[in-house]
DRENTORKOL-3810 file (N, C-alpha, C; in nm, 4 decimals):
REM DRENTORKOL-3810
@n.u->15.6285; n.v->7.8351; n.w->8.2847; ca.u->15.5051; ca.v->7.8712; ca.w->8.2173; c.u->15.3835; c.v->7.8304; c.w->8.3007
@n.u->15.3829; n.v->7.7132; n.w->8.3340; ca.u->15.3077; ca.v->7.6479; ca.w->8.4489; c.u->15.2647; c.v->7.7290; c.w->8.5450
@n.u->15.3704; n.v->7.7852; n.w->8.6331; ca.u->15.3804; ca.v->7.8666; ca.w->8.7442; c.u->15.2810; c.v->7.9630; c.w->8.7102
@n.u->15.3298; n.v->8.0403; n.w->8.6333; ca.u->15.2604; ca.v->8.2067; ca.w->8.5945; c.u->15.1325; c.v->8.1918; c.w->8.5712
@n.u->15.0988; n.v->8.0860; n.w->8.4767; ca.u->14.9610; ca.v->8.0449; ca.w->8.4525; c.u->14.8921; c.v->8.0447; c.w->8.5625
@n.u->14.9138; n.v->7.9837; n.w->8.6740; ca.u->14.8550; ca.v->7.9491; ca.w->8.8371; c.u->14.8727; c.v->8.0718; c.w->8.9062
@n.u->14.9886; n.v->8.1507; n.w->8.8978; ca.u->14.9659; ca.v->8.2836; ca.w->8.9778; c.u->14.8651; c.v->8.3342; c.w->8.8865
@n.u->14.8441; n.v->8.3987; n.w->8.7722; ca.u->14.7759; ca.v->8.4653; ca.w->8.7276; c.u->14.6469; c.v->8.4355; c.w->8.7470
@n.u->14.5812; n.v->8.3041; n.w->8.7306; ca.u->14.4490; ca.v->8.2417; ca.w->8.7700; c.u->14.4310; c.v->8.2416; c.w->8.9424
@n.u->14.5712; n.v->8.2135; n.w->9.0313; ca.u->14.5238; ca.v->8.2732; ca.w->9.1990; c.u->14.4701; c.v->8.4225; c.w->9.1411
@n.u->14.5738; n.v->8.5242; n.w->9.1401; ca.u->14.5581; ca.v->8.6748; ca.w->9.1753; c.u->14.3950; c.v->8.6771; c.w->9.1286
@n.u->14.3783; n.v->8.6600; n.w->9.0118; ca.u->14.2231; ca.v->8.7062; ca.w->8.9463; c.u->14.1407; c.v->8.6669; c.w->9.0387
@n.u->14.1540; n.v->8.5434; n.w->9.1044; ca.u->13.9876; ca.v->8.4649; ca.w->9.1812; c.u->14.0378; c.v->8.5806; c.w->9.3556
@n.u->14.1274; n.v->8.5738; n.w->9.3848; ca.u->14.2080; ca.v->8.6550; ca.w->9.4963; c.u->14.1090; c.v->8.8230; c.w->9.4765
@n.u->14.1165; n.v->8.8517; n.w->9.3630; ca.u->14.0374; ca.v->8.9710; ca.w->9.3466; c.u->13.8910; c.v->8.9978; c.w->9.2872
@n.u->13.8634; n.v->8.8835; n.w->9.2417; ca.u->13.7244; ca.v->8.8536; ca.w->9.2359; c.u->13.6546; c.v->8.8396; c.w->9.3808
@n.u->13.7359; n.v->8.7362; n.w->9.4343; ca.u->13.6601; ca.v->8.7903; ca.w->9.5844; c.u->13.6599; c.v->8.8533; c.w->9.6574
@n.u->13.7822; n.v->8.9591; n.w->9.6498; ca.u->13.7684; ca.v->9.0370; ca.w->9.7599; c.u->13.6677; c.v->9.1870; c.w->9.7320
@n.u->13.6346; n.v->9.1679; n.w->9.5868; ca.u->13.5114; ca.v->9.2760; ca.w->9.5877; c.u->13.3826; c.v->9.2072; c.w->9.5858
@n.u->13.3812; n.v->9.1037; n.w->9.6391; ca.u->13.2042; ca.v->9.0347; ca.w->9.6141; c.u->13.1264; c.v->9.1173; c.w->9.7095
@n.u->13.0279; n.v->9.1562; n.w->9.7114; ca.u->12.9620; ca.v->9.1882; ca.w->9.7577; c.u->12.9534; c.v->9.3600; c.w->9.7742
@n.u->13.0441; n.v->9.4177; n.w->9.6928; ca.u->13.0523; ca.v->9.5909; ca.w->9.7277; c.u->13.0010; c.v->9.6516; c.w->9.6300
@n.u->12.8995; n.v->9.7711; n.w->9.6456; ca.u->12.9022; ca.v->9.7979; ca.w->9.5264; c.u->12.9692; c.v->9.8586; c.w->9.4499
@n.u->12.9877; n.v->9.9004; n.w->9.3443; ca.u->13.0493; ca.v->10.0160; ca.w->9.2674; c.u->12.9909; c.v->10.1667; c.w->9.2744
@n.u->13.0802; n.v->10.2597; n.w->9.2659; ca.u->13.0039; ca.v->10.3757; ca.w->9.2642; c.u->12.9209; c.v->10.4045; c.w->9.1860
@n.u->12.9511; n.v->10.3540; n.w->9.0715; ca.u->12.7758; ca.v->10.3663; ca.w->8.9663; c.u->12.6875; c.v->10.3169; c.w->9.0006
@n.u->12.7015; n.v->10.1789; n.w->9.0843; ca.u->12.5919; ca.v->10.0919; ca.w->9.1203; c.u->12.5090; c.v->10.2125; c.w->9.2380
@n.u->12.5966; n.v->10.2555; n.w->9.2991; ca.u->12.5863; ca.v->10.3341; ca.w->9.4924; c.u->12.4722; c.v->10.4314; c.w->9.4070
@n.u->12.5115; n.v->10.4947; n.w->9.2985; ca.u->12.4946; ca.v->10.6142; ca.w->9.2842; c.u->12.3787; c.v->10.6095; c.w->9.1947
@n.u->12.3231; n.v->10.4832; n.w->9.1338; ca.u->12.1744; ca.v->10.4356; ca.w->9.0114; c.u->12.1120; c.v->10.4491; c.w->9.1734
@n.u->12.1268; n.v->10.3602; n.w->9.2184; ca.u->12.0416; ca.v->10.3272; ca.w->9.3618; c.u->12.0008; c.v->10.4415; c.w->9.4408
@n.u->12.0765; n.v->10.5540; n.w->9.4646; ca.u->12.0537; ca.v->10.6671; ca.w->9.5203; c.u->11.9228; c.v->10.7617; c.w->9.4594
@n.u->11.9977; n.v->10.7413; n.w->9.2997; ca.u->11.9025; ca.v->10.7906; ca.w->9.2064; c.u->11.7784; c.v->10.7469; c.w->9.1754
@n.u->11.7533; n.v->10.6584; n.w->9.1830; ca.u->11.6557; ca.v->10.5802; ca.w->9.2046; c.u->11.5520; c.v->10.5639; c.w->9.3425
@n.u->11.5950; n.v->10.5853; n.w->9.4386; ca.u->11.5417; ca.v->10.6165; ca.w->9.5443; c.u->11.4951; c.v->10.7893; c.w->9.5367
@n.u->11.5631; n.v->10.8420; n.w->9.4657; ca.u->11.5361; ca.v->10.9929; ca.w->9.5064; c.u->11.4496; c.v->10.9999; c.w->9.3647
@n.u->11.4591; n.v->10.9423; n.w->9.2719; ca.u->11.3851; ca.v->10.9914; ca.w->9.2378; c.u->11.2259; c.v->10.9816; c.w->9.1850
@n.u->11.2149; n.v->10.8407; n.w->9.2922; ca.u->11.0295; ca.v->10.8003; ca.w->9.2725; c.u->11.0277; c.v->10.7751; c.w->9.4380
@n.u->10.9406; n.v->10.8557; n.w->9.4821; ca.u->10.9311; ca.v->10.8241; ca.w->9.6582; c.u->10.8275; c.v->10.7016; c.w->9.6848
@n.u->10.7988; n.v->10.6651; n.w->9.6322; ca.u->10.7056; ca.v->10.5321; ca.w->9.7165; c.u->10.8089; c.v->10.3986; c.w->9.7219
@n.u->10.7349; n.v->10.3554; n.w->9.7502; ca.u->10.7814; ca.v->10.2088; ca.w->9.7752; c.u->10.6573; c.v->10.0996; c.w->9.7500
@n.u->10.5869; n.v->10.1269; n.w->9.7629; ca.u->10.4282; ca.v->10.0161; ca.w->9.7335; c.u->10.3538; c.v->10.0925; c.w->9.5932
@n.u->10.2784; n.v->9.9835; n.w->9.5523; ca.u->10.2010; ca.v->10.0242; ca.w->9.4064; c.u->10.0889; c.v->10.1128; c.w->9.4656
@n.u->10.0520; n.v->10.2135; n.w->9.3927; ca.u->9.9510; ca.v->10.3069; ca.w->9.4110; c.u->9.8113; c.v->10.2336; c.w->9.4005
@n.u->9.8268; n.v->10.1581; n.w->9.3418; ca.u->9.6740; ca.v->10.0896; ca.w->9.2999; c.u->9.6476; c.v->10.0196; c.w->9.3996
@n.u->9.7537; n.v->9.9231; n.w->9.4111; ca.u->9.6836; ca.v->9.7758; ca.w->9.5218; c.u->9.7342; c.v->9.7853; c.w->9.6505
@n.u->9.8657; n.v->9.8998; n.w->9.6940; ca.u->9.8749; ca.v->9.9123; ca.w->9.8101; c.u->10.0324; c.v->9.8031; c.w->9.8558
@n.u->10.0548; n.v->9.6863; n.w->9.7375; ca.u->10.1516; ca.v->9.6280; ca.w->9.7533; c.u->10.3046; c.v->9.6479; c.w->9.7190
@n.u->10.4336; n.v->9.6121; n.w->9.7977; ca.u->10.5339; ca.v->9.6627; ca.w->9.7555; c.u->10.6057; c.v->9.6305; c.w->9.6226
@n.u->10.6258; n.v->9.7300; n.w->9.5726; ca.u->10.7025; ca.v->9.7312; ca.w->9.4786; c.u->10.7953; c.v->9.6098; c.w->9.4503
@n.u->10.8145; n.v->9.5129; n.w->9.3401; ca.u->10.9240; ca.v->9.4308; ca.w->9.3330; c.u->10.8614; c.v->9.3213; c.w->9.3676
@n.u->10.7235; n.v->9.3074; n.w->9.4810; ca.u->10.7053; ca.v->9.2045; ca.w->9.5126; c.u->10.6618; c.v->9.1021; c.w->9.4038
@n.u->10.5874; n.v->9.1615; n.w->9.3172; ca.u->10.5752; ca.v->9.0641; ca.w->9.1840; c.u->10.6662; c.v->9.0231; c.w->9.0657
@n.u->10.7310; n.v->9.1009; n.w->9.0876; ca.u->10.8316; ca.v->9.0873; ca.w->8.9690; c.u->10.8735; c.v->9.2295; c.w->8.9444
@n.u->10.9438; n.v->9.2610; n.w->8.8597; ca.u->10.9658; ca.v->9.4334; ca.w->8.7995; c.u->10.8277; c.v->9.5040; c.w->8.7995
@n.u->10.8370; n.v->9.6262; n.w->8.8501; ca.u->10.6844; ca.v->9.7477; ca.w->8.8665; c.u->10.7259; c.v->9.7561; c.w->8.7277
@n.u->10.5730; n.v->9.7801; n.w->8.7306; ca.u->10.5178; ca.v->9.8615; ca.w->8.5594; c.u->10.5373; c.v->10.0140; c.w->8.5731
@n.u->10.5960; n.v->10.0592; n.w->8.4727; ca.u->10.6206; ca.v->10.1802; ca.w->8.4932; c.u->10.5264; c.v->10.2220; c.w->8.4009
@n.u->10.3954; n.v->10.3463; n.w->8.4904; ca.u->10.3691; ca.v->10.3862; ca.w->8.3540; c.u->10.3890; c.v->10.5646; c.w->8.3645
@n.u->10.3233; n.v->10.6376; n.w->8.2809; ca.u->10.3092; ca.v->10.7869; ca.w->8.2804; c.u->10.2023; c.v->10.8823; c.w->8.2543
@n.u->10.1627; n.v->10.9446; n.w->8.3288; ca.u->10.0673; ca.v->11.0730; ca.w->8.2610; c.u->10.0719; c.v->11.1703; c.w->8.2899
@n.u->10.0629; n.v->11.2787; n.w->8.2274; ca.u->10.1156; ca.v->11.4357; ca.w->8.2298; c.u->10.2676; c.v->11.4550; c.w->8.2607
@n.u->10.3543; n.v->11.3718; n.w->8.2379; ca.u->10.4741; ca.v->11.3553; ca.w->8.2729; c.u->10.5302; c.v->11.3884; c.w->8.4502
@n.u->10.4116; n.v->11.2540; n.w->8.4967; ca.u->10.4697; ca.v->11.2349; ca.w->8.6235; c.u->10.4715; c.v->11.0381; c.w->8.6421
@n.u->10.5678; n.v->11.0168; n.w->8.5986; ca.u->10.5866; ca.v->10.8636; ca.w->8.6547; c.u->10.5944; c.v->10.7880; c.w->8.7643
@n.u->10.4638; n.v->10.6517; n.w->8.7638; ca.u->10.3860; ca.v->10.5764; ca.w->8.8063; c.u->10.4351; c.v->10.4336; c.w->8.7919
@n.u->10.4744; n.v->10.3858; n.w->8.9379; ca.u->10.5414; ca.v->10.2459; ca.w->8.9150; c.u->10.4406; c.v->10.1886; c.w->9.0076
@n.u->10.3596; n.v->10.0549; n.w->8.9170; ca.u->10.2620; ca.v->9.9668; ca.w->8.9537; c.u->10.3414; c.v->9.8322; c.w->9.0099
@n.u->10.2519; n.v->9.7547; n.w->9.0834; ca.u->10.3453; ca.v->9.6189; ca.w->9.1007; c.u->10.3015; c.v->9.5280; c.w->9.0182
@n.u->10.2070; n.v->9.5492; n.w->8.8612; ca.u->10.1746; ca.v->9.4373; ca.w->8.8691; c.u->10.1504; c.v->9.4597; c.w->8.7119
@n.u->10.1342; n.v->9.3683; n.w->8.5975; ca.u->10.0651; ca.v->9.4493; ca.w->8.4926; c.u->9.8286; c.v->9.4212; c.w->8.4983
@n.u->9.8415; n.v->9.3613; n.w->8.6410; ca.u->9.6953; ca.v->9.3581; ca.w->8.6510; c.u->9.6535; c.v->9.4865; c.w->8.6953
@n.u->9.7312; n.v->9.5761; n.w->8.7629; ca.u->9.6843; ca.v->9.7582; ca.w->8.7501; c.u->9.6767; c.v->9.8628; c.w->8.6873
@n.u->9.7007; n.v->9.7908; n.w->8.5588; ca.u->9.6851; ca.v->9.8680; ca.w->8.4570; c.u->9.6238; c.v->9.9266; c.w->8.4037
@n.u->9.5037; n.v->9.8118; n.w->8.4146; ca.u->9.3457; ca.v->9.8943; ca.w->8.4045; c.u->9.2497; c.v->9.9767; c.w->8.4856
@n.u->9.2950; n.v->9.9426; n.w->8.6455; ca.u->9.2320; ca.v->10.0265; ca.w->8.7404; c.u->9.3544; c.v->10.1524; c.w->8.7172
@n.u->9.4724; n.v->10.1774; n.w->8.6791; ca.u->9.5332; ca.v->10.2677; ca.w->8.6950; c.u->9.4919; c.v->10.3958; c.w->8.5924
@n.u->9.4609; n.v->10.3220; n.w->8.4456; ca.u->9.4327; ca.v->10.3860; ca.w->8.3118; c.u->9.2838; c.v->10.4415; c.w->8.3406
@n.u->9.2166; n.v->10.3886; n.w->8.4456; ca.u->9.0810; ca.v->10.4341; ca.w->8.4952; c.u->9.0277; c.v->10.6100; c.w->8.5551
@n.u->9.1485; n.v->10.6062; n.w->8.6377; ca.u->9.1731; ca.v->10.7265; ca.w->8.6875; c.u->9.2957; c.v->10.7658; c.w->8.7090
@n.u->9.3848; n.v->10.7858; n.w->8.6197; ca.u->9.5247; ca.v->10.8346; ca.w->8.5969; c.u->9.5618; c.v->10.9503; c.w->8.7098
@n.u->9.4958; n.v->11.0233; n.w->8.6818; ca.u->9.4660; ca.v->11.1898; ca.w->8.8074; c.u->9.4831; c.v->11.1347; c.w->8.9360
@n.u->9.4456; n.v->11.0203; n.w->9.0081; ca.u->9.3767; ca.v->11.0063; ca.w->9.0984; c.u->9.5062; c.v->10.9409; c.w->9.1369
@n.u->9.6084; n.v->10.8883; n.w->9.0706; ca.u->9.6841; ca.v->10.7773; ca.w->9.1186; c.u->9.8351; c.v->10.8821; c.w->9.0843
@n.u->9.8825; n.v->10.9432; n.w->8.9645; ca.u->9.9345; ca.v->11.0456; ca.w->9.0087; c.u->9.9745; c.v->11.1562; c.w->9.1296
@n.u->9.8517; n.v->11.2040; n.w->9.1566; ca.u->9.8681; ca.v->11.2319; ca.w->9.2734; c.u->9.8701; c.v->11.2028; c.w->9.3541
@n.u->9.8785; n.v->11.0790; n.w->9.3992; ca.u->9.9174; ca.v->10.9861; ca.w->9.4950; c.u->10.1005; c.v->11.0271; c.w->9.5165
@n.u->10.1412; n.v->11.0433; n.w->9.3692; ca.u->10.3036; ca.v->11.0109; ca.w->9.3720; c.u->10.3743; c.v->11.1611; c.w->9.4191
@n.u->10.2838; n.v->11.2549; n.w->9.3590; ca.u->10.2924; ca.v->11.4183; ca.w->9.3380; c.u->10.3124; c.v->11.4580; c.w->9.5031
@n.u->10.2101; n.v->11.4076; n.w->9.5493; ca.u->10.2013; ca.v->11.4486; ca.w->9.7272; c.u->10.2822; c.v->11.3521; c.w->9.7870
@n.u->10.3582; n.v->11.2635; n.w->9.7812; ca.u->10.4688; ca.v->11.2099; ca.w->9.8176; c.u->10.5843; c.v->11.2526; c.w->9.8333
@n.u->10.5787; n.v->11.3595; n.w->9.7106; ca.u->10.7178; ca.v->11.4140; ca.w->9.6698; c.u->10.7361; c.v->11.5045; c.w->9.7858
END
């Protein structure tokens, strides 16, 4: 009983590590999607990259989505919505 207990607890950690670090195809395939489907990489407002603050603010208008780095661009963004949109529009 002993035994089996210890193989069964090797094999699991044996296969826990040998996928550390890979992703999964759902993971491969959010990430892809995600890249394809917002082209910037830096906040429209302040010019800084994405992520660097924490999670981008996602916001929207006319149904074209706008990822900020910050929730302090919120208000220069809500200022001129048009202006920062098309920032993302001519990216595409």
């Amino acid at each position: 009983m002993k035994f089996t207990t210890i193989t069964i607890f090797a094999t699991a950690i044996v296969f826990s590590l040998a996928s550390c670090g890979e992703k999964t195809t759902t993971e491969t395939a959010k990430d892809e999607a995600t890249t394809t489907e917002y082209p910037l990489t830096t906040c429209v407002v302040s010019g800084e990259e994405l992520g660097s603050m924490g999670d981008p603010v996602v916001m929207e208008h006319n149904g074209t989505k706008v990822k900020l780095c910050c929730k302090e661009c919120i208000d220069k963004f809500n200022s001129d919505p048009a202006k920062y949109t098309k920032m993302v529009t001519d990216a595409k």
